[in-house]
MIMARZA-358735 format. One line per field, with one value per residue: residue in three letters; residue number from 0; x, y, z of N, C-alpha, C in turn. Coordinates in steps of 0.05 Angstrom, whole numbers, always signed. Example, Ala and Ser with C-alpha at 12.3 -4.5 7.8 and 13.67 -1.06 7.14 Angstrom:
<atoms>
r <- c(ALA;SER)
k <- c(0;1)
n_X <- c(+264;+257)
n_Y <- c(-114;-45)
n_Z <- c(+156;+142)
ca_X <- c(+246;+273)
ca_Y <- c(-90;-21)
ca_Z <- c(+156;+143)
c_X <- c(+264;+258)
c_Y <- c(-66;+1)
c_Z <- c(+156;+157)
</atoms>
This chain:
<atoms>
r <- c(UNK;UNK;UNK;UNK;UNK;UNK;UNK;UNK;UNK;UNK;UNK;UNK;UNK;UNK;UNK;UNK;UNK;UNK;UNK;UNK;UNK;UNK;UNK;UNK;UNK;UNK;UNK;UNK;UNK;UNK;UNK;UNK;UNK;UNK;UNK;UNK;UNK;UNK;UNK;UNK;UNK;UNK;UNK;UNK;UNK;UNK;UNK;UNK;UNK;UNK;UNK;UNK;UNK;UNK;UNK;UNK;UNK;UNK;UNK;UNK;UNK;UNK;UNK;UNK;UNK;UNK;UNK;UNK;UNK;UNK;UNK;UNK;UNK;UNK;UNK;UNK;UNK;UNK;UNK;UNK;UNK;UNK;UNK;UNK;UNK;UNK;UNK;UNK;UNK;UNK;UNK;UNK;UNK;UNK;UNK;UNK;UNK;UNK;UNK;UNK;UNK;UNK;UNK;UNK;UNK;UNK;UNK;UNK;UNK;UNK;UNK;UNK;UNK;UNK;UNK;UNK;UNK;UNK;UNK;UNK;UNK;UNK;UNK;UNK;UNK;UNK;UNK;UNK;UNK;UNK;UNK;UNK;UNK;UNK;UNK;UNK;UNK;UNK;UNK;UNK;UNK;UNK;UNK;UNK;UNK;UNK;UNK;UNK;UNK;UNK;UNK;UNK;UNK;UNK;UNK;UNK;UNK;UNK;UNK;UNK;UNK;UNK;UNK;UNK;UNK;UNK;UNK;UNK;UNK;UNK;UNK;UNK;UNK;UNK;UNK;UNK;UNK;UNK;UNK;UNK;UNK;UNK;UNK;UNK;UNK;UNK;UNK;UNK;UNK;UNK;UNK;UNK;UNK;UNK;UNK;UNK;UNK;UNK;UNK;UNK;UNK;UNK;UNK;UNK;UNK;UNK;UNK;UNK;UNK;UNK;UNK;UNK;UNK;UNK;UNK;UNK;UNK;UNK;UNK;UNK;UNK;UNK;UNK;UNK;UNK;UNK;UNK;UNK;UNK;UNK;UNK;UNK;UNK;UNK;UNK;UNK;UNK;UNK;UNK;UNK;UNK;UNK;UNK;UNK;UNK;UNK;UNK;UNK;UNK;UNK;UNK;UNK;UNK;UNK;UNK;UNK;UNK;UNK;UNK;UNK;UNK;UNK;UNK;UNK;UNK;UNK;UNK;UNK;UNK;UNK;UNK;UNK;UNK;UNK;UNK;UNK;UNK;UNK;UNK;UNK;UNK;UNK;UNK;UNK;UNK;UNK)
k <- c(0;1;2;3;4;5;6;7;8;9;10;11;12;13;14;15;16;17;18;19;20;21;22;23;24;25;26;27;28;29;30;31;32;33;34;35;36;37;38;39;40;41;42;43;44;45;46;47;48;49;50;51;52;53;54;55;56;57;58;59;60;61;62;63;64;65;66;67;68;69;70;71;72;73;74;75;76;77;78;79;80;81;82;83;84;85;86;87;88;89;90;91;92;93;94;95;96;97;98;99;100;101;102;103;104;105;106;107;108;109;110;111;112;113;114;115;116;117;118;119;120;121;122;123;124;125;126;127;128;129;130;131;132;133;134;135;136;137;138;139;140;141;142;143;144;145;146;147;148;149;150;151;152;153;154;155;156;157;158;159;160;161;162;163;164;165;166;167;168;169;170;171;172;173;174;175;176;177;178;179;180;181;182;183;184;185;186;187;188;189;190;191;192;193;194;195;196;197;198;199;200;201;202;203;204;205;206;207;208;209;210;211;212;213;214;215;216;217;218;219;220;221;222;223;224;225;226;227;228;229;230;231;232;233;234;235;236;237;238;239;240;241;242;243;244;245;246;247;248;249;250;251;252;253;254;255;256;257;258;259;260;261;262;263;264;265;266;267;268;269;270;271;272;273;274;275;276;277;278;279;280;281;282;283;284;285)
n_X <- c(-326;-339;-391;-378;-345;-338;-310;-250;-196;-156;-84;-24;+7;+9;-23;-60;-89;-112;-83;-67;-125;-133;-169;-192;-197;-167;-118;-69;-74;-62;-27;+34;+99;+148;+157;+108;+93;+57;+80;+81;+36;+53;+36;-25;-70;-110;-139;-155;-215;-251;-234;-255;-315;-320;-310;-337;-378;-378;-400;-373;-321;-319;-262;-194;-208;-252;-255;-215;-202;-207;-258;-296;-295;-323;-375;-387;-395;-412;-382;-357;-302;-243;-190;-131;-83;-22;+1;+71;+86;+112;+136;+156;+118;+69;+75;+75;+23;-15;-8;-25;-75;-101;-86;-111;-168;-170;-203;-242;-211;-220;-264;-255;-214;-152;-114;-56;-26;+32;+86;+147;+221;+236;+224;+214;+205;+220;+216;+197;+225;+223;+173;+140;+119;+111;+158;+159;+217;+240;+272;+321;+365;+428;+474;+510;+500;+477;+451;+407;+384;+333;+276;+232;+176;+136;+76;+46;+13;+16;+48;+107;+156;+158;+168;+177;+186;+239;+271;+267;+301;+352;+362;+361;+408;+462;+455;+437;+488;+521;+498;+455;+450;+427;+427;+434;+384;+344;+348;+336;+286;+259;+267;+233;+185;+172;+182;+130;+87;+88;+70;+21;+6;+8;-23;-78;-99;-130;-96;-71;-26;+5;+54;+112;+159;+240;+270;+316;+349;+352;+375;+337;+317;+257;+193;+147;+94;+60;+6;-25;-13;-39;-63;-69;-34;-3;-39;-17;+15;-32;-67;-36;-34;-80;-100;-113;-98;-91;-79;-92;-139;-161;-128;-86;-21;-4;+14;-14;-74;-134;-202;-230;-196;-193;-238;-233;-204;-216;-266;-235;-211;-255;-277;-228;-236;-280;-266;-223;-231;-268;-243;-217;-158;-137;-112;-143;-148;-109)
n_Y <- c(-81;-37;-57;-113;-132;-168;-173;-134;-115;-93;-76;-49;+1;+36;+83;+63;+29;+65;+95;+140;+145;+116;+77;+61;+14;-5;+1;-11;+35;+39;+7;-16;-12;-51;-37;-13;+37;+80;+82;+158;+190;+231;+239;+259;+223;+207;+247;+244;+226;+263;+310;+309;+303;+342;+387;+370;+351;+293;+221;+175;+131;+60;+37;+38;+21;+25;+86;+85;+95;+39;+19;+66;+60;+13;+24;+54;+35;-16;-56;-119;-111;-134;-99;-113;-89;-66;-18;+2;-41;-72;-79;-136;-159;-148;-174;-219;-227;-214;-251;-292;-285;-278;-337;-363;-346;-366;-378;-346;-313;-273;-243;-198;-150;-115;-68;-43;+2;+15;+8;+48;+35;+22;-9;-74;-145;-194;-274;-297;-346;-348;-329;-335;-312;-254;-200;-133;-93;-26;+28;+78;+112;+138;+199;+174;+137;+89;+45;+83;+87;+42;+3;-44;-87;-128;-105;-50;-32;-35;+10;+45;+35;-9;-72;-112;-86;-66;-111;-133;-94;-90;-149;-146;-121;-136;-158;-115;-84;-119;-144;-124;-82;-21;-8;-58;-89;-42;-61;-115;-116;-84;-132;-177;-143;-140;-199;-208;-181;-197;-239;-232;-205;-233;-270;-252;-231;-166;-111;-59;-7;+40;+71;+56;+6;+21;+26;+35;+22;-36;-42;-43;-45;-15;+10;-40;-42;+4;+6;-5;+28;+76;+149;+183;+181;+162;+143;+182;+217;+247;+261;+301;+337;+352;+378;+339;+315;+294;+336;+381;+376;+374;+402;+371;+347;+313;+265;+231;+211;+239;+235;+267;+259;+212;+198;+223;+201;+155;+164;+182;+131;+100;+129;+120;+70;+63;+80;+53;-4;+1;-2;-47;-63;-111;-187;-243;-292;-354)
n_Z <- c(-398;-338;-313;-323;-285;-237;-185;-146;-130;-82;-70;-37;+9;+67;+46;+17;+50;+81;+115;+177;+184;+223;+277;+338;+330;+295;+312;+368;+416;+470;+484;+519;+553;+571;+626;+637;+618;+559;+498;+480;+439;+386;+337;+338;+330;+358;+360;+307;+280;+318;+296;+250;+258;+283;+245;+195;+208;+192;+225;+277;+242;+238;+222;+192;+138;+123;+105;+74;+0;-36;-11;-9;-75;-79;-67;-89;-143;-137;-133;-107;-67;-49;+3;+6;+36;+60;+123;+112;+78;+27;-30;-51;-8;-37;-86;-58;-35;-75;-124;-91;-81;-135;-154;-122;-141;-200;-231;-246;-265;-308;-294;-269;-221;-223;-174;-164;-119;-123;-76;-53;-58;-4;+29;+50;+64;+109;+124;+187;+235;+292;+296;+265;+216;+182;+167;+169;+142;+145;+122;+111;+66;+69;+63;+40;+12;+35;+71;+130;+165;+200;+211;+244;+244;+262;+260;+237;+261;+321;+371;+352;+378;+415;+461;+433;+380;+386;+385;+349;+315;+338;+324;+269;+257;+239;+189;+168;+159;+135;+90;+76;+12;-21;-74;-100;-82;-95;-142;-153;-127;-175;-217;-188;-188;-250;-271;-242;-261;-312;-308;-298;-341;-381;-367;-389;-337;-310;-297;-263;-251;-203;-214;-258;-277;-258;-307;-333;-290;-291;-341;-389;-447;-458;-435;-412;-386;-407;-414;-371;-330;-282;-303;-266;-224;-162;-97;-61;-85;-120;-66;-60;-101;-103;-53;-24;+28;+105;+128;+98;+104;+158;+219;+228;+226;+170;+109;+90;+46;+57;+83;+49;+3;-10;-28;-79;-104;-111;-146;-193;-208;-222;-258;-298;-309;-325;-381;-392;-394;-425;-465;-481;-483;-462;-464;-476;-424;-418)
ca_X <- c(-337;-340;-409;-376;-324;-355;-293;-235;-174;-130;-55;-4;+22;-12;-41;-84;-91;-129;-69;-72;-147;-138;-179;-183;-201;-137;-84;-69;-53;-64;-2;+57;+122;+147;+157;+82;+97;+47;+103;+65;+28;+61;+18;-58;-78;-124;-149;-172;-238;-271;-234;-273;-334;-323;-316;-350;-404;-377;-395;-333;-317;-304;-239;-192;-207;-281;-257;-201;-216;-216;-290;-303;-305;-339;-403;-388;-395;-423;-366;-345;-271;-219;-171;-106;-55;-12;+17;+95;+87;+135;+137;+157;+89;+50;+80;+65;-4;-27;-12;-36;-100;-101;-82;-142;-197;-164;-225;-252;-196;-229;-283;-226;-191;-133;-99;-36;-6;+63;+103;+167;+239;+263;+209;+224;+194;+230;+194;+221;+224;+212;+145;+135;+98;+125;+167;+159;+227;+235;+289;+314;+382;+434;+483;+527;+482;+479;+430;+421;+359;+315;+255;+227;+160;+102;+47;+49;-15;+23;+64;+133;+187;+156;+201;+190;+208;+263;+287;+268;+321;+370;+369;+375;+440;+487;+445;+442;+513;+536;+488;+440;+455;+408;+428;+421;+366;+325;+352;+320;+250;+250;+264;+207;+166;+177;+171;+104;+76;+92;+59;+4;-3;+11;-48;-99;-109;-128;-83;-67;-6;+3;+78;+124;+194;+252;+280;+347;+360;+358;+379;+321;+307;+241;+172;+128;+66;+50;-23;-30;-5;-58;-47;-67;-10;-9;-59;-7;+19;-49;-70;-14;-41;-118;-109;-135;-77;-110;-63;-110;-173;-158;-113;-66;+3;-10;+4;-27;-94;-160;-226;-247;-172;-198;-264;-233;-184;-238;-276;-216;-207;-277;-284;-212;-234;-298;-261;-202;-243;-282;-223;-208;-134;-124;-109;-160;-136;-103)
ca_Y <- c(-57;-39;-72;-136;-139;-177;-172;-122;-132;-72;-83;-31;+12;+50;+93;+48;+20;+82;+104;+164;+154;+92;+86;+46;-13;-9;+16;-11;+56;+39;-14;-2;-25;-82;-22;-4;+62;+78;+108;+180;+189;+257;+249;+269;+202;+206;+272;+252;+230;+284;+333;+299;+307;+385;+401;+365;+331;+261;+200;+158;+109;+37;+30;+61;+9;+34;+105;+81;+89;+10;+23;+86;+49;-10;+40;+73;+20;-46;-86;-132;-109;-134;-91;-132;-69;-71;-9;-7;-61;-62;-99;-163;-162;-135;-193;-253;-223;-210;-277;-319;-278;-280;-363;-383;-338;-366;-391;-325;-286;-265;-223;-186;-127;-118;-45;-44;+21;-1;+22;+58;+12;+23;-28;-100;-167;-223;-291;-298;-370;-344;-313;-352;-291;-244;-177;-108;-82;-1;+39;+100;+121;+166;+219;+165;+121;+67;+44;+101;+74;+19;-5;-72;-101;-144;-103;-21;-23;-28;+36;+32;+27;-39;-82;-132;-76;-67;-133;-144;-77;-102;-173;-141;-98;-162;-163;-90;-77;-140;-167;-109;-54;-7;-17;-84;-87;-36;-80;-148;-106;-84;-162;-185;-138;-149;-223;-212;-166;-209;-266;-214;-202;-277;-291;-241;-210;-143;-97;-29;-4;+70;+72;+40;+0;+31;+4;+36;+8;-67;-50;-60;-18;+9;+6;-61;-40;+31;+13;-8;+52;+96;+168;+207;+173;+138;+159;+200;+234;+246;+273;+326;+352;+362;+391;+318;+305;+300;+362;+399;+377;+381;+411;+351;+354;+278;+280;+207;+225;+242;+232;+270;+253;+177;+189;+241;+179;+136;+176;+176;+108;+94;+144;+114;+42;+61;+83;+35;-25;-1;-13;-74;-82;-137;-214;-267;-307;-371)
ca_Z <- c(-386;-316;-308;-323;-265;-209;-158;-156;-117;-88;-53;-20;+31;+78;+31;+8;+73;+96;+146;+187;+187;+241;+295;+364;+329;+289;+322;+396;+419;+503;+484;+547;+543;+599;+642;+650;+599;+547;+489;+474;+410;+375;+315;+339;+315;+366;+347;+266;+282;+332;+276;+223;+254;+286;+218;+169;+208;+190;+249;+276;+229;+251;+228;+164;+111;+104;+83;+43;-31;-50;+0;-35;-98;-77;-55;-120;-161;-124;-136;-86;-64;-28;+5;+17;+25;+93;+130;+120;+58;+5;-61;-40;+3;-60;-104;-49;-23;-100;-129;-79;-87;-170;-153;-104;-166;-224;-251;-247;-265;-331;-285;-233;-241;-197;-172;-145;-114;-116;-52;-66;-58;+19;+46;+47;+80;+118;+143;+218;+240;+319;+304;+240;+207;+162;+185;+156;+144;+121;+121;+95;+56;+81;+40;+26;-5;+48;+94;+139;+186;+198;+232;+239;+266;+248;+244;+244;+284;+346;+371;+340;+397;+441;+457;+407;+363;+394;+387;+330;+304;+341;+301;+241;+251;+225;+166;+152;+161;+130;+77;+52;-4;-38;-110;-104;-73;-122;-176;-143;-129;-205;-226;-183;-208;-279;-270;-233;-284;-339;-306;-298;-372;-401;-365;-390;-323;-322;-277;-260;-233;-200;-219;-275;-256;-277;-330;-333;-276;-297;-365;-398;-469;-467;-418;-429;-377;-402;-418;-343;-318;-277;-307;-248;-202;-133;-77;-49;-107;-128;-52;-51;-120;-94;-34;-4;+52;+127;+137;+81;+112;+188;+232;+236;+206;+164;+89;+85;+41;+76;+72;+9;-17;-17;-44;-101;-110;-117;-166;-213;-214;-236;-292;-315;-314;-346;-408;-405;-396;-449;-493;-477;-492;-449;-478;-459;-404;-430)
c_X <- c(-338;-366;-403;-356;-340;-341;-258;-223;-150;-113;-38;+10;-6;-33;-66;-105;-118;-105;-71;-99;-159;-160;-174;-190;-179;-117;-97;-59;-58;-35;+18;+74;+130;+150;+127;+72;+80;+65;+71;+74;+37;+48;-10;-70;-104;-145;-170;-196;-255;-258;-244;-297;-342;-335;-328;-368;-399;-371;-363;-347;-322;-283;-228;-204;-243;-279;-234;-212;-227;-252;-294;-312;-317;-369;-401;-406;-410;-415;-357;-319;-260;-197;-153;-78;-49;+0;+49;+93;+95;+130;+142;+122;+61;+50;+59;+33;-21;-28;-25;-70;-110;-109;-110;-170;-183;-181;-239;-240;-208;-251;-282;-220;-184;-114;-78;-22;+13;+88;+136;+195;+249;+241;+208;+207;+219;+210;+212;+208;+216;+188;+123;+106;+125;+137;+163;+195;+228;+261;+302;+354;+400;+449;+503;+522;+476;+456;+426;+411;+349;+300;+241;+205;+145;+78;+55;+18;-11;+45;+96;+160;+173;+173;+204;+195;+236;+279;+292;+300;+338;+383;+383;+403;+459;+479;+450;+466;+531;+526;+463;+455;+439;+399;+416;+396;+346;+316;+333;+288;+241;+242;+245;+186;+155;+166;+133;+78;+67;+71;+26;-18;-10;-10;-80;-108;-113;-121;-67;-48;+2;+36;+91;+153;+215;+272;+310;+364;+372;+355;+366;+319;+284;+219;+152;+102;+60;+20;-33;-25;-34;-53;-56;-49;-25;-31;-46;+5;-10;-66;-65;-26;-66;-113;-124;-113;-97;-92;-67;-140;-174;-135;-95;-50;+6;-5;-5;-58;-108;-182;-233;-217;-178;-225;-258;-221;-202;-253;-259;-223;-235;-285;-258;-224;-251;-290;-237;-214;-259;-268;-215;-185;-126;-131;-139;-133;-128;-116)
c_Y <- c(-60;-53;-99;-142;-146;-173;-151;-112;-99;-77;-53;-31;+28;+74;+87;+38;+33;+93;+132;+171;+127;+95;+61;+16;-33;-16;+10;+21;+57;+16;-2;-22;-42;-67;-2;+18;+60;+97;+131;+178;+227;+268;+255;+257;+193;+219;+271;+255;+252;+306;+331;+313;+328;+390;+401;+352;+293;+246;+195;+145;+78;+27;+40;+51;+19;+62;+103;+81;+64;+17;+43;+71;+28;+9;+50;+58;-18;-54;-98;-123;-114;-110;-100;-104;-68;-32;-19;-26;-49;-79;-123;-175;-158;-156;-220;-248;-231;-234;-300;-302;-284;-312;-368;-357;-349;-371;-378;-300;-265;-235;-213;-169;-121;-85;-53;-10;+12;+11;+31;+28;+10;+2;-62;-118;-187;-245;-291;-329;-366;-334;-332;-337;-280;-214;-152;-96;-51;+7;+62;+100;+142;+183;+195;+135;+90;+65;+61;+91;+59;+17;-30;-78;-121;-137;-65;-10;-20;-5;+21;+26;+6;-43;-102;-118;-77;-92;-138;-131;-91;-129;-162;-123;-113;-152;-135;-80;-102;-141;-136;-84;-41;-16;-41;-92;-67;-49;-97;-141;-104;-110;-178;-170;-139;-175;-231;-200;-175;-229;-254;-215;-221;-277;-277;-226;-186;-133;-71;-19;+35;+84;+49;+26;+23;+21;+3;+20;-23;-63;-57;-30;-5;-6;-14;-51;-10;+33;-2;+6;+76;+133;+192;+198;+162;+161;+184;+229;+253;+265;+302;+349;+360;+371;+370;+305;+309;+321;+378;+388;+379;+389;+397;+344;+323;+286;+252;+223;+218;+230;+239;+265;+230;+189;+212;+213;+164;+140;+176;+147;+94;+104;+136;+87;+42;+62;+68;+8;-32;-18;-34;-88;-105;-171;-223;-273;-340;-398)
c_Z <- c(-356;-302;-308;-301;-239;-185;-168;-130;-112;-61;-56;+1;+50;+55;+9;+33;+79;+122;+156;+195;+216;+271;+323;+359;+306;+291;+352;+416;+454;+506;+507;+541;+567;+624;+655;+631;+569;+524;+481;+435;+403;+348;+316;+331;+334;+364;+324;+276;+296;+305;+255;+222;+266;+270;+194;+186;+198;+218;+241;+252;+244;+246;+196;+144;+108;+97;+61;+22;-43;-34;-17;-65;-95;-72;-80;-143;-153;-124;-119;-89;-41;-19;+24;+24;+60;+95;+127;+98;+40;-19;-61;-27;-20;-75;-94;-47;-57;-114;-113;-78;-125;-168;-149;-126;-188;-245;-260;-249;-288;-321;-266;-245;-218;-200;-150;-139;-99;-104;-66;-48;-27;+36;+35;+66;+78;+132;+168;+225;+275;+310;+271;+232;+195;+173;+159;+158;+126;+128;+103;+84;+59;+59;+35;+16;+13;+59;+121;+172;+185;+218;+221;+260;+247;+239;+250;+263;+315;+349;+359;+354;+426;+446;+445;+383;+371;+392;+366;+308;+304;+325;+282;+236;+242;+194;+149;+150;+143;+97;+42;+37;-19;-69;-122;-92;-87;-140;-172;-148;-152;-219;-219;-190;-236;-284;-265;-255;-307;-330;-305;-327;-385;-401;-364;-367;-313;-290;-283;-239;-221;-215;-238;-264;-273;-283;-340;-313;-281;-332;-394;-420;-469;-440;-430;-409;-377;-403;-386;-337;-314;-288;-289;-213;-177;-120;-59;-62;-111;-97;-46;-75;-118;-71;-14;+10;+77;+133;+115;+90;+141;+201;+244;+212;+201;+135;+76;+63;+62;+73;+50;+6;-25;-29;-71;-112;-123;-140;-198;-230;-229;-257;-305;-323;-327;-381;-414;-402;-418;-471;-502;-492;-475;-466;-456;-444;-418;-427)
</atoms>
């Protein structure tokens, strides 16, 4: 039951994150480029909060992850929560972040419950041996099924054209012209997820996924994590269908969720876990 979960563990993308709701303790947004030049902000990301509290009377914040939902449900519910979810993080980042979290509680996996909203396939991680940290790569798909765009940094908290973005792009143009391809690269994400999932299950720990792999893809005959499967979809999905985007609660074109989009989110998730925890199909832990 949900009274028995002492700690509960959620990984992503920004939309878990809390993005769009960033604030100055976030997001460097006075950053200048080696030329003195501060790049201009086109999204009103400066804007959210005073339009928060125009209109609804809500103080600043101190920064997104306390209206993200994983907070939302920790106030909901008392449970201690982590929220591990990066801007710009892709499945690769969901896999390493999540296990090495699962690893260092194993002793206490039995009294965890872990959500993953599991980023869609065009976001990737490389380690870089110059910065010896881990890189965000994203990129998008053009009409002829290739790699159409890319962007590459370290953290999305800094504006996105520095110039260690910039360098960083540049690097990668061998690679993306040479090395990467979509297909394969779907395929690989499915395979690590599968693998991770499984290792997931083996070991009794109880987890919840916003999205399923797909299975045609890697060949696979039928769906093994449908009773993990959230059935009111990702935070973004799930935003667009309530009317809880910050471009349905304020006058800034964002379709990240909002404020009440994270605390409707939140609300969900606790009247689902109440009745699927009830159930308790999950294995002991081995």
């Amino acid at each position: 039951m949900l009274r028995d979960i002492k700690l509960a563990y959620f990984n992503g993308c920004s939309f878990t994150q809390g993005g769009g709701l960033e604030t100055e303790n976030d997001v460097d947004w006075n950053e200048r480029d080696s030329n003195g030049v501060e790049p201009p902000l086109t999204d009103g990301r400066r804007d959210v909060l005073r339009k928060y509290k125009e209109k609804y009377g809500i103080p600043y914040w101190k920064t997104r992850l306390d209206m993200a939902y994983p907070a939302v449900f920790s106030e909901m519910t008392g449970i201690k929560t982590i929220n591990d979810s990066k801007s710009g993080g892709g499945i690769e980042r969901l896999i390493r972040k999540t296990f090495a979290f699962v690893t260092e509680n194993w002793d206490n996996r039995n009294d965890m419950v872990v959500f993953l909203e599991v980023p869609d396939y065009s976001r990737l991680e490389f380690y870089s041996k110059k910065y010896k940290d881990y890189l965000l790569f994203n990129y998008t798909i053009g009409s002829d099924n290739d790699i159409e765009d890319w962007f590459v940094c370290r953290d999305y908290a800094f504006r996105t054209h520095n110039d260690e973005n910039n360098y960083l792009r540049n690097s990668f143009l061998g690679i993306k012209d040479s090395i990467l391809e979509p297909k394969s690269i779907i395929q690989s994400l499915n395979l690590k997820l599968l693998n991770f999932l499984s290792f997931l299950k083996l070991n009794g720990v109880r987890f919840y996924i916003t999205r399923d792999l797909d299975y045609n893809l890697i060949q696979f005959p039928q769906p093994l994590f449908t009773e993990h499967l959230v059935p009111f979809g990702a935070p973004y999905e799930y935003a667009q269908k309530v009317n809880g985007c910050i471009k349905d609660e304020i006058d800034i074109d964002d379709v990240h969720p909002g404020v009440f989009g994270h605390q409707k989110y939140a609300k969900e998730i606790v009247q689902f876990l109440e009745i699927s925890l009830e159930a308790s199909h999950f294995p002991k832990p081995i």
